[in-house]
N, C-alpha and C positions, 0 to 999 in steps of 0.2 A: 905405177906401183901401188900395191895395197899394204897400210897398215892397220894394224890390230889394236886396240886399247887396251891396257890391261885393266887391272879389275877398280886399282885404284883411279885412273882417270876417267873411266867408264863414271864410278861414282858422282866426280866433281862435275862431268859435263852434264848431267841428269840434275843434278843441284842446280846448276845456273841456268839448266832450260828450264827449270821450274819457275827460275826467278824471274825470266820473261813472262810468264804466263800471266796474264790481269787474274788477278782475286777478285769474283763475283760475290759481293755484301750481300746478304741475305736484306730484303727490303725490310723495312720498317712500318709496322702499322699492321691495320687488320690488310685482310685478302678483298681485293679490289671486289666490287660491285658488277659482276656482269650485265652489261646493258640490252647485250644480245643485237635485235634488229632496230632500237630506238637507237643506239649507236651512230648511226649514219643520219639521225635528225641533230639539228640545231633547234627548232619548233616543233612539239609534238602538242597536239591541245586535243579537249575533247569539244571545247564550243568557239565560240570567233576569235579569228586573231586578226586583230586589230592594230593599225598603224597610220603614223601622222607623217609618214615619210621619210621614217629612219632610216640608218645606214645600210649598207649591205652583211645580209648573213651566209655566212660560207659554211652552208651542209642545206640538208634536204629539212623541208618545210611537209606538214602535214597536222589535214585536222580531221578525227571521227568521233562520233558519230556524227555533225554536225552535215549541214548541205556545204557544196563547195565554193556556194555564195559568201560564204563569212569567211571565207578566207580574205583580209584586207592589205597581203603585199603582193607584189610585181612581182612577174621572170625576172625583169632588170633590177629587182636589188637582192634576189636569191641565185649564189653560185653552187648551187645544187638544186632537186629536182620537187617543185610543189607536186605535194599528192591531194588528191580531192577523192571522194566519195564517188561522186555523179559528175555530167559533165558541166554544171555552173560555176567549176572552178573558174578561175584569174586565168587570163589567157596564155596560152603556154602551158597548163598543168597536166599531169598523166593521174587519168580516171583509173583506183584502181583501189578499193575497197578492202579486196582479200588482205593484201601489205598491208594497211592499215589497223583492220583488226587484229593482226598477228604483231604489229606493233606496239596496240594497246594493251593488249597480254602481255609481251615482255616485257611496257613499262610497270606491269601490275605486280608482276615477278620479281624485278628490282629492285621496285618501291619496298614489296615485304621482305626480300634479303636485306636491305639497308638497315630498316626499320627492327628484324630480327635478332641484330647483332646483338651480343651483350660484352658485359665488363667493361664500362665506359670509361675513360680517364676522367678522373676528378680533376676540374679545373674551377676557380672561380669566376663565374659569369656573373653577379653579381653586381649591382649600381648602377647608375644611370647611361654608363656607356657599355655596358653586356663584354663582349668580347671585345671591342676595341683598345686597341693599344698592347693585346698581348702577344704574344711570339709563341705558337703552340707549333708544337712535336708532331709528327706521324702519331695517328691514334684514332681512336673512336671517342665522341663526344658527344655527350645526354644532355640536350634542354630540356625542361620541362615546362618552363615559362617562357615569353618568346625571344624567338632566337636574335638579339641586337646587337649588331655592330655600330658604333656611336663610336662620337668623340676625335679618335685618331683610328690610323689604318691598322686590317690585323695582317701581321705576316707569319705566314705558314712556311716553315724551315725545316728540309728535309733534301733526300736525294730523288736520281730523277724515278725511283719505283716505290719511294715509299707513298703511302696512302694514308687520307682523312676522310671519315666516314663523319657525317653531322647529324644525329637524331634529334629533330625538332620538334617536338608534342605541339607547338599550337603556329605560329607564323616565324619569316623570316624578314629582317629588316636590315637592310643597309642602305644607311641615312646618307642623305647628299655629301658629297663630295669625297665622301668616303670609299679608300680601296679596301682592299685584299690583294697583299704583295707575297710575290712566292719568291724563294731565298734558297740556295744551295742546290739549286739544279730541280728541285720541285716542278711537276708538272699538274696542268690544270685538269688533264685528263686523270687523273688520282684523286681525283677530290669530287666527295656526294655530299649531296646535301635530303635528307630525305626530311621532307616538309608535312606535316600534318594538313595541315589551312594554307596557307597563299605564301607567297614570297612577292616583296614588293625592293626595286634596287632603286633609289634615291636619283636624285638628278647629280648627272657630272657626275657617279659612282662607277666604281671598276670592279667589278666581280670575276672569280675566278671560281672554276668547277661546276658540274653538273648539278641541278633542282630537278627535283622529283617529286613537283607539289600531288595533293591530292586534290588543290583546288584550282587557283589560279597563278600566274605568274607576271608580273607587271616590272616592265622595265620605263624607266623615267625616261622624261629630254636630256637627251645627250650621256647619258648611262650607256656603259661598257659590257658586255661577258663574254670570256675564254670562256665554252665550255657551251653546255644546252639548258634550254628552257622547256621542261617536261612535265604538263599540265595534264593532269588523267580528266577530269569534272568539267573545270570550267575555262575559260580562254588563259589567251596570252597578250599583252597589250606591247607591242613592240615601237616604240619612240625613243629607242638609244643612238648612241650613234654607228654600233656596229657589232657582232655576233661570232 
């Protein structure tokens, strides 16, 4: 047997399937960084990348313009795929140039959307430990001196789509033992860091989010990163413990 609603419980049932429905929070922060096909690297460099036997990195490894000689990790400690230029890659690796350069272009594209953003949050970076120790918001943030993290850890607190954009004018530093903890469902894949000069990650440090140096990138012994090491110029020195 079929029954009818009338007008009023028609209402009420429309009301409480609303109330099932999740509310989707507008994200927080600027609009994410398209990475495009750099994406899928964890190592992008333009000259040697270099390594004392560190941990394993999980995404795809590549270096151009450079020969495929200077590439200095293993198949066995990349779970994804080295790219090489020519065939003197690391053994194991797919020769394959085209990808490459169309890599280096969208990290060239990225690097200037990053870098383009404006209206930065005022934050004090200021003293001898830069940004450690503070608890920053989804946003956009202007260094203009170099980027430091010191002293205590910084934790980024947000949900899991909002975004941190880092404009760095001259280098990036996180000193030993030093993290970047992410709080409130925050993910690493939300967070750039676009680098003028180099990023260098301390020993025993824990980094989170993507580097878009325009020079070099250097992770210490036993140094940590959620995210990618994205070097357009000059290498990537990889001795942390894992990627």
């Amino acid at each position: 047997m079929l029954f009818k609603l009338n007008a009023t419980a028609q209402i009420l049932t429309s009301f409480l399937l609303a109330l099932t429905i999740p509310h989707q929070a507008a994200a927080a922060g600027p609009a994410p960084v398209d990475l495009r096909s750099t994406a899928n690297f964890a190592i992008l460099a333009g000259a040697a990348i270099t390594s004392t036997g560190g941990g394993i990195i999980n995404g795809d490894v590549g270096a151009y313009p450079i020969d495929g000689a200077a590439i200095g990790v293993t198949d066995a400690q990349v779970n994804g795929t080295i790219y090489a230029r020519d065939a003197s890659g690391p053994a194991g690796s797919v020769i394959d140039p085209v990808l490459l350069l169309a890599a280096k272009g969208d990290l060239t594209t990225a690097y200037n959307d990053a870098a383009g953003r404006t209206t930065p949050t005022s934050v004090n970076i200021g003293g001898p430990a830069g940004i450690g120790g503070l608890n920053l918001a989804p946003g956009l943030y202007k260094f203009t001196t170099t980027a430091l993290i010191a002293g205590s850890d910084l934790t980024l607190t947000g949900g899991p789509d909002d975004v941190w954009i880092f404009q760095c004018d001259q280098d990036l530093q996180l000193l030993s033992g030093i993290k970047v903890i992410l709080a409130g469902g925050a993910q690493a894949k939300n967070i750039f860091w676009q680098v003028t000069s180099s990023a260098v990650l301390g020993t025993f440090s824990d980094f989170k989010g993507t580097i878009m140096a325009a020079q070099s990138v250097t992770m210490n012994t036993s140094s940590t990163i959620e995210g990618r090491a994205l070097a357009f110029t000059a290498g990537v020195t990889f001795n942390g413990n894992g990627m």
